[in-house]
C-alpha positions as a printed NumPy array, in Angstrom:
array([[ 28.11 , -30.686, -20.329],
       [ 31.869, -29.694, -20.654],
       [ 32.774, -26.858, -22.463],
       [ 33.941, -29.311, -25.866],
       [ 30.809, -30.346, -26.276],
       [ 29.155, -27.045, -26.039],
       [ 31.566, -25.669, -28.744],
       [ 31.555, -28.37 , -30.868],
       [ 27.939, -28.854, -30.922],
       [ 27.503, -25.136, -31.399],
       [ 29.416, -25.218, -34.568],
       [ 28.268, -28.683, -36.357],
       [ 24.719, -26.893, -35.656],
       [ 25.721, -23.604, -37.489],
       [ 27.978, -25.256, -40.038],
       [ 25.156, -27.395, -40.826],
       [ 22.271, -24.192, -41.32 ],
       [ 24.547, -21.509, -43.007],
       [ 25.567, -22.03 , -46.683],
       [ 27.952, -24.656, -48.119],
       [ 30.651, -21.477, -48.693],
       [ 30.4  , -20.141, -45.527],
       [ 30.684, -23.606, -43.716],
       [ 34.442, -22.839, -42.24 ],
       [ 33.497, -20.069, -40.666],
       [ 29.758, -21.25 , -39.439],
       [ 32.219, -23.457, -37.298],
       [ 34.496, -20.635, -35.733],
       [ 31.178, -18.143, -35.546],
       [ 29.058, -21.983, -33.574],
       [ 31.925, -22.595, -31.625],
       [ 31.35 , -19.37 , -29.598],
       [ 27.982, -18.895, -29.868],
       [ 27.956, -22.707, -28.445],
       [ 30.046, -21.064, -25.249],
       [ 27.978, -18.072, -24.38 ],
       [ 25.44 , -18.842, -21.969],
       [ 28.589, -20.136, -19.385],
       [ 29.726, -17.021, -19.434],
       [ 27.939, -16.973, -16.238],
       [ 30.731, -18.078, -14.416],
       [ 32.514, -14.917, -15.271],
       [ 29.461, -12.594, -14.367],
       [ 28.006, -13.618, -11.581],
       [ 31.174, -13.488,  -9.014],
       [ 30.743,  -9.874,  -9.905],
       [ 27.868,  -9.738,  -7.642],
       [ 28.501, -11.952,  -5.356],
       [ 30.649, -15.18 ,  -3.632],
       [ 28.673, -16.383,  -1.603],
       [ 29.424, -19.896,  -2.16 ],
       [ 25.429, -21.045,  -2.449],
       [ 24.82 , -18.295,  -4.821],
       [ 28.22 , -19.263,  -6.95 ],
       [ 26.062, -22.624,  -7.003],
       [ 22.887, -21.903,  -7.977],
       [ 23.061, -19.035, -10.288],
       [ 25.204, -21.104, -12.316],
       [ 23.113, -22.022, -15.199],
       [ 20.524, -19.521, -14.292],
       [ 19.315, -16.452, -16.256],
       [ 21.927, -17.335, -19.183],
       [ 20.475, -20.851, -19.674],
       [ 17.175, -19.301, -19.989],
       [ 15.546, -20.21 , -23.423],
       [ 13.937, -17.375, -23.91 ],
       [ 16.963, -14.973, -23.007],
       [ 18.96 , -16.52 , -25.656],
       [ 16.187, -16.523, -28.058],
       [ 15.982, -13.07 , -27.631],
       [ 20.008, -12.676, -27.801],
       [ 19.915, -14.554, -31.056],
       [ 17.448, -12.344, -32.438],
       [ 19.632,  -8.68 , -31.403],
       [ 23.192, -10.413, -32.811],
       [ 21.534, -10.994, -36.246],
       [ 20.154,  -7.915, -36.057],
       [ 23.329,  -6.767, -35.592],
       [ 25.481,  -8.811, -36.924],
       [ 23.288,  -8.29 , -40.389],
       [ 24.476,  -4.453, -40.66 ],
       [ 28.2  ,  -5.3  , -40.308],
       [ 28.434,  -8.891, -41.708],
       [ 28.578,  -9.863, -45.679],
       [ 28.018, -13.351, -44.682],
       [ 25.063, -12.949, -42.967],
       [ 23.515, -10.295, -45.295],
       [ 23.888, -12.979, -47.574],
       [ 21.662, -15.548, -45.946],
       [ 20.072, -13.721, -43.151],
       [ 17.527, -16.572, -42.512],
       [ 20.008, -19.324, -42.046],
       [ 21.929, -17.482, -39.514],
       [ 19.36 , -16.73 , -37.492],
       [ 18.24 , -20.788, -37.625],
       [ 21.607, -21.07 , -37.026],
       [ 22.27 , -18.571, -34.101],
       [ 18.964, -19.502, -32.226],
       [ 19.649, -23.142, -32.256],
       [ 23.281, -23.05 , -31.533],
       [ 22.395, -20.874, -28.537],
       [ 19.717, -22.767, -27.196],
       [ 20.914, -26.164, -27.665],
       [ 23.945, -25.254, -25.278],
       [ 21.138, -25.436, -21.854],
       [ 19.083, -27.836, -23.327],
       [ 22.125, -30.252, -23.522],
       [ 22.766, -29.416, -20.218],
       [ 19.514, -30.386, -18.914],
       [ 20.653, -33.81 , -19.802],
       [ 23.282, -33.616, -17.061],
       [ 22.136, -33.686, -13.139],
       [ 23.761, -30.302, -12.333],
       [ 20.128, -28.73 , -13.002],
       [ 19.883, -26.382, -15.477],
       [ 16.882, -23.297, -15.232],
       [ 15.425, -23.145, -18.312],
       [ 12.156, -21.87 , -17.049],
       [ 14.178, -18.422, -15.456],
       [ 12.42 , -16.833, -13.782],
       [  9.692, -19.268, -13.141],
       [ 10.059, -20.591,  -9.166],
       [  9.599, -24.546, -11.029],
       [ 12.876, -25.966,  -9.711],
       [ 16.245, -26.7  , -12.455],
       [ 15.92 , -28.962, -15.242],
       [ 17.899, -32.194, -14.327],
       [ 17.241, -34.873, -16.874],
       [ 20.306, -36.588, -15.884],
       [ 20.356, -39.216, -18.306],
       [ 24.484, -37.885, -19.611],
       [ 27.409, -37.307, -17.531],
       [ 29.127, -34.53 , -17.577],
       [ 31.797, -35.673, -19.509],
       [ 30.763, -38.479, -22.313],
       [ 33.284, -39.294, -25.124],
       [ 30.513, -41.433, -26.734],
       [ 28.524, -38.273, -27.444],
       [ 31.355, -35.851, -27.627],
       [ 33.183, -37.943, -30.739],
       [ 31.366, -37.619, -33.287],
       [ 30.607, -33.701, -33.452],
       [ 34.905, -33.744, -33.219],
       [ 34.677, -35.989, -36.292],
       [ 32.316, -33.24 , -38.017],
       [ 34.586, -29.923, -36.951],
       [ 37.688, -31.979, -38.478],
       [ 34.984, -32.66 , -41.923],
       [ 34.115, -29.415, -42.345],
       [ 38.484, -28.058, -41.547],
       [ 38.981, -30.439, -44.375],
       [ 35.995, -30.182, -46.902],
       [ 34.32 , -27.182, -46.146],
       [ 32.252, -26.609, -49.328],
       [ 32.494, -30.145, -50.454],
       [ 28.99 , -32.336, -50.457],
       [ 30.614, -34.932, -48.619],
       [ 31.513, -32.383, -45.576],
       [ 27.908, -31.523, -45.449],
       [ 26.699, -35.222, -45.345],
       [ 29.648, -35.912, -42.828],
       [ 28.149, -32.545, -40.512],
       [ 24.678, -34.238, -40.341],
       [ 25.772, -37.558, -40.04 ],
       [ 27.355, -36.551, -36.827],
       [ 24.23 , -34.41 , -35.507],
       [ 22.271, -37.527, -36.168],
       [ 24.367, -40.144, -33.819],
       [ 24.99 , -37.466, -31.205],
       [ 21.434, -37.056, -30.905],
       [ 20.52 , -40.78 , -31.524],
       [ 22.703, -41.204, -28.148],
       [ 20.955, -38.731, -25.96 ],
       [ 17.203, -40.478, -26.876],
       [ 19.152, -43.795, -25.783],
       [ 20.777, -42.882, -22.986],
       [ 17.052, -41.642, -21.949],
       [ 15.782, -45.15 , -23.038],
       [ 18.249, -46.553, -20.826],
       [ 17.406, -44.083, -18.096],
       [ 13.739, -44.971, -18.563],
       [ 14.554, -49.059, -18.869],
       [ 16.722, -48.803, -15.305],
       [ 13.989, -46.642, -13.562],
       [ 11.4  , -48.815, -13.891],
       [ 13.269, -51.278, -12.375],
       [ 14.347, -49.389,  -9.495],
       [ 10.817, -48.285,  -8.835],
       [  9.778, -52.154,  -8.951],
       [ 12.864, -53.103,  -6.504],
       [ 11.788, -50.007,  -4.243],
       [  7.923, -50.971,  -3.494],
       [  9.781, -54.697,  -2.745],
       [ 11.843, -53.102,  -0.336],
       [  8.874, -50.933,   1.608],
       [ 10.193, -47.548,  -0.574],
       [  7.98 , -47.286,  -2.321],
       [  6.916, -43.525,  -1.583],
       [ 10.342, -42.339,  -0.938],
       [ 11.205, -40.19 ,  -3.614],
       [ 14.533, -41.4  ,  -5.738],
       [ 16.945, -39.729,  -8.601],
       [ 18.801, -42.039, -10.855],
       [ 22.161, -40.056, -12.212],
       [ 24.596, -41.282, -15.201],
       [ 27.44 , -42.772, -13.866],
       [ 30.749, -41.776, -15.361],
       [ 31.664, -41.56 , -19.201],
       [ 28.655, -44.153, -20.203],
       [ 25.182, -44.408, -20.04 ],
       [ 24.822, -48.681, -19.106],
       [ 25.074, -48.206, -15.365],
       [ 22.931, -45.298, -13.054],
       [ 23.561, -44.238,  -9.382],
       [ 20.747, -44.032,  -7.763],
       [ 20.091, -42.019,  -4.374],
       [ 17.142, -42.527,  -2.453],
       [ 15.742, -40.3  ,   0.645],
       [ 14.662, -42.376,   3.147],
       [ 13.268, -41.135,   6.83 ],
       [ 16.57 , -41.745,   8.241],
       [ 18.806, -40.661,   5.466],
       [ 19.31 , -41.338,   2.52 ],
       [ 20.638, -45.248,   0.014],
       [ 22.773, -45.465,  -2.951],
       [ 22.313, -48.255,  -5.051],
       [ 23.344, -48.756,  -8.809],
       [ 21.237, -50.518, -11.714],
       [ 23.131, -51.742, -14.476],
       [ 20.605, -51.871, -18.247],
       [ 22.179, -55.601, -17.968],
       [ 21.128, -56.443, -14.361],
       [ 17.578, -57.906, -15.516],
       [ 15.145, -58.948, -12.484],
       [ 18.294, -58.625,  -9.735],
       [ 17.184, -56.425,  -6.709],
       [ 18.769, -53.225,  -6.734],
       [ 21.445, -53.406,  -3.221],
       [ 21.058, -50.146,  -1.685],
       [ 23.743, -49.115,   0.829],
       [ 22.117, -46.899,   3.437],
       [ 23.723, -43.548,   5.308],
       [ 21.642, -42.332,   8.287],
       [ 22.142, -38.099,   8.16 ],
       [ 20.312, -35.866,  10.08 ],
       [ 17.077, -35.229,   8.553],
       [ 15.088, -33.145,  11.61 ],
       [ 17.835, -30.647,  11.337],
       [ 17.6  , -30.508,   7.498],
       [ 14.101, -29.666,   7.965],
       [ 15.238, -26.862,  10.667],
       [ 17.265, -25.023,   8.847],
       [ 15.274, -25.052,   5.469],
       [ 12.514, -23.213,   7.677],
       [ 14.992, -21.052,   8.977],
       [ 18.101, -20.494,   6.575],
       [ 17.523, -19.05 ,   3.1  ],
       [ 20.635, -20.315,   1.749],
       [ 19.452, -23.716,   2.743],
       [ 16.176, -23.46 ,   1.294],
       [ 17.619, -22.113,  -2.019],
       [ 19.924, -25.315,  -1.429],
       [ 16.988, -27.594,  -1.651],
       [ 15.021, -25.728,  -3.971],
       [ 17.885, -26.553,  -6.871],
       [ 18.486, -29.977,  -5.988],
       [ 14.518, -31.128,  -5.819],
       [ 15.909, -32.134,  -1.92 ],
       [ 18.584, -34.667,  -2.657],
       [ 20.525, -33.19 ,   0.06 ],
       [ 21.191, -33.932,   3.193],
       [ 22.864, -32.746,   6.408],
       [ 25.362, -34.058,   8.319],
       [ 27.278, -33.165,  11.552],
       [ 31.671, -32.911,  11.356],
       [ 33.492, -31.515,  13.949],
       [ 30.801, -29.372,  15.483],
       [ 29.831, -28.321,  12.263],
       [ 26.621, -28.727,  10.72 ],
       [ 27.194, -29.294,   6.815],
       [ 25.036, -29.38 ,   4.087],
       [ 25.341, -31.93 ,   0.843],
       [ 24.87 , -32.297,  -2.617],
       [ 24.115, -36.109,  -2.864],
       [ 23.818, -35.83 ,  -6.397],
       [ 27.171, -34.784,  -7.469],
       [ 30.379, -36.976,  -5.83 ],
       [ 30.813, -40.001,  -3.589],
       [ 29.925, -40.312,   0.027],
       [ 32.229, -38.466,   1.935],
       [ 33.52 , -36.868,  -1.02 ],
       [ 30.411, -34.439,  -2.272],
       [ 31.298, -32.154,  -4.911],
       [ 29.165, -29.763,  -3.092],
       [ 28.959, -29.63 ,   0.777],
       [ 28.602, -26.38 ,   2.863],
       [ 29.186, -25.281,   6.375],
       [ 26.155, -23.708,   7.433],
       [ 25.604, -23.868,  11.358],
       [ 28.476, -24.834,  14.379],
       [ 27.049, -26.578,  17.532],
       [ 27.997, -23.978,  20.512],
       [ 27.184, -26.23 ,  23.615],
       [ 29.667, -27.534,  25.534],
       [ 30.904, -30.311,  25.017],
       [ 28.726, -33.08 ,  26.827],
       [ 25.411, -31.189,  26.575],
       [ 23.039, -30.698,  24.283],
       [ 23.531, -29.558,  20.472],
       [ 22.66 , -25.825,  20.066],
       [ 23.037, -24.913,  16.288],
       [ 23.61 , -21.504,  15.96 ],
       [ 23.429, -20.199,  11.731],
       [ 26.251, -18.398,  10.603],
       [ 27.278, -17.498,   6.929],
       [ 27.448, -20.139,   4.62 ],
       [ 31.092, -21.148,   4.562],
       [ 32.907, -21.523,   1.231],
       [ 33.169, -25.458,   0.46 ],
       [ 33.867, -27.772,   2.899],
       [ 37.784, -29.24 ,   2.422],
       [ 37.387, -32.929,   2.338],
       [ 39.6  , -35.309,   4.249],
       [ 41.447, -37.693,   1.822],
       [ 41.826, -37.09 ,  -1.986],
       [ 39.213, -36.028,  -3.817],
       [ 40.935, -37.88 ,  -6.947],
       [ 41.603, -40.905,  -5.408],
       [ 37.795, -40.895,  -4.709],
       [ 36.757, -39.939,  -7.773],
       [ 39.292, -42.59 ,  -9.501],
       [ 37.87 , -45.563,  -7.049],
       [ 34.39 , -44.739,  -8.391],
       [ 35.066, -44.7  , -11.892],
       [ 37.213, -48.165, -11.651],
       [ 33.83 , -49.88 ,  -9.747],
       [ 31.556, -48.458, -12.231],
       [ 33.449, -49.89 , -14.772],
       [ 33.794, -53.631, -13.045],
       [ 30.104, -53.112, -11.966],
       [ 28.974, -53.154, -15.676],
       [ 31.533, -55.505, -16.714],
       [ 29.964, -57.622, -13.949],
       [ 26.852, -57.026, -15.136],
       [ 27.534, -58.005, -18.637],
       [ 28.717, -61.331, -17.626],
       [ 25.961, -62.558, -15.494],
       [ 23.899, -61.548, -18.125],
       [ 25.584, -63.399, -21.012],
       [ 26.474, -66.268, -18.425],
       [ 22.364, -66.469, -17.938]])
């Protein structure tokens, strides 16, 4: 999730554990700890940029559950020889710490980036994918605690106020799963129909809401995008498909570490597709077609031209600069998802 939400979550959590005096600064003292683990971005280009490993160690080792666990239990311990506050109540800061540093990957497990909370287990990223990245719905009412506790701090009514908002913001995760759960049964229904029934299928959050899912499907030629709206009832999902080049996929996996890593942290919704001699790699999870959020050069065709493709490896270029605007993509998608549900809604009530 975006960095808000991390911070803000991190200190309802904290102000909620530590006492009622300390409750102002359980926020300032949640709002980091809520933070931490993406730190990551600032430590890992110190050992490398290569762009794959930029990718995939992102939410690695620092999203590991039982690394922060273990953090949470050296900062009390150190925190406790320097800090009044938490000398004071040394078991509800480390409630407080633990679950305000854990929360942070387990929210983000809820997003499709893929998250390894299992580090360093080989199981592939956590990608629950039932939130967007960005979700006001979720994100507003921890903001209405921080301003609660700014305002109350001690008071009774602050504390009632902090776990009011924990309650909603977690109410709307287990229904955006229900929703998730409601819409994938349907899809897998409308895929056996369709002679898919094997082919293996990810349904993602579509922006800012959690009443419409994208849905990508692998198929033997390619891969189909669909979307399922919670409204659409017993209407077949319309999948649009996009041939790719699958046998070369395959190739380089066996052949091209960075590739393999590639599918290893996507569970294989990629795909591979050929532009201007170049063989590139993409990350149908996270973008639009033609506009991936993640796409990487990773071979160039050396035949002449006429004959033959020969691929020949070479390192994994940084990302692949996309023709058009990536905003104007990203701003058609969100105005379609948006007349998709309202669609949706309307056929719905209409029937």
């Amino acid at each position: 999730m975006d960095s808000l939400s991390q911070a803000v979550l991190g200190a309802s959590i904290v102000a909620a554990a530590v006492p009622a005096t300390q409750r102002r600064l359980g926020l300032l003292a949640g709002a980091i700890l809520g933070t931490v683990p993406d730190l990551d971005t600032l430590i890992v280009p110190l050992f490398t940029q290569a762009p794959v490993s930029l990718f995939t160690w992102h939410r690695g080792p620092s999203h590991a559950l039982w690394l922060l666990l273990l953090l949470a239990l050296l900062l009390w311990w150190a925190l406790k020889k320097i800090s009044p506050a938490v000398r004071q109540a040394p078991r509800a800061w480390l409630i407080a710490m633990a679950l305000a540093l854990i929360t942070h990957p387990l929210l983000d497990a809820f997003t499709v980036y893929g998250t390894q909370l299992w580090w360093p287990t080989s199981s592939s990223p956590v990608m629950w994918a039932s939130l967007f990245i960005i979700d006001p719905l979720y994100t507003l009412p921890l903001l209405v605690v921080v301003l609660a506790v700014l305002l109350g701090g001690p008071k009774r009514w602050a504390f009632y106020t902090v776990v009011t908002g924990l309650v909603l913001s977690t109410a709307y995760i287990g229904w955006s799963h229900i929703s998730r759960s409601i819409s994938s049964h349907a899809v897998a229904h409308s895929l056996q129909q369709q002679g898919l029934g094997g082919a293996p299928y990810l349904l993602m959050a579509t922006p800012f809401n959690t009443l419409l899912w994208r849905v990508v499907v692998i198929t033997e030629q390619g891969h189909a995008v669909g979307y399922r709206s919670i409204f659409d009832g017993d209407k077949t999902l319309q999948l649009s498909h996009y041939p790719s080049q699958p046998a070369l996929l395959q190739e380089q996996i066996a052949i091209n570490p960075e590739v393999a890593r590639l599918a290893w942290f996507t569970s294989g919704f990629i795909n591979a597709e050929v532009r201007d001699r170049q063989l590139i790699i993409n990350d149908l999870r996270m973008g639009t077609e033609g506009h991936f959020t993640f796409a990487f050069e990773v071979a160039q065709n050396v035949a002449p031209d006429g004959a033959a493709p020969q691929w020949q490896s070479h390192q994994v270029a940084p990302m692949v600069k996309r023709s058009g605007s990536m905003a104007a993509a990203m701003n058609k998608e969100w105005q379609a998802t948006w007349g998709r549900i309202v669609q949706s809604w309307r056929e719905r009530s209409a029937s």
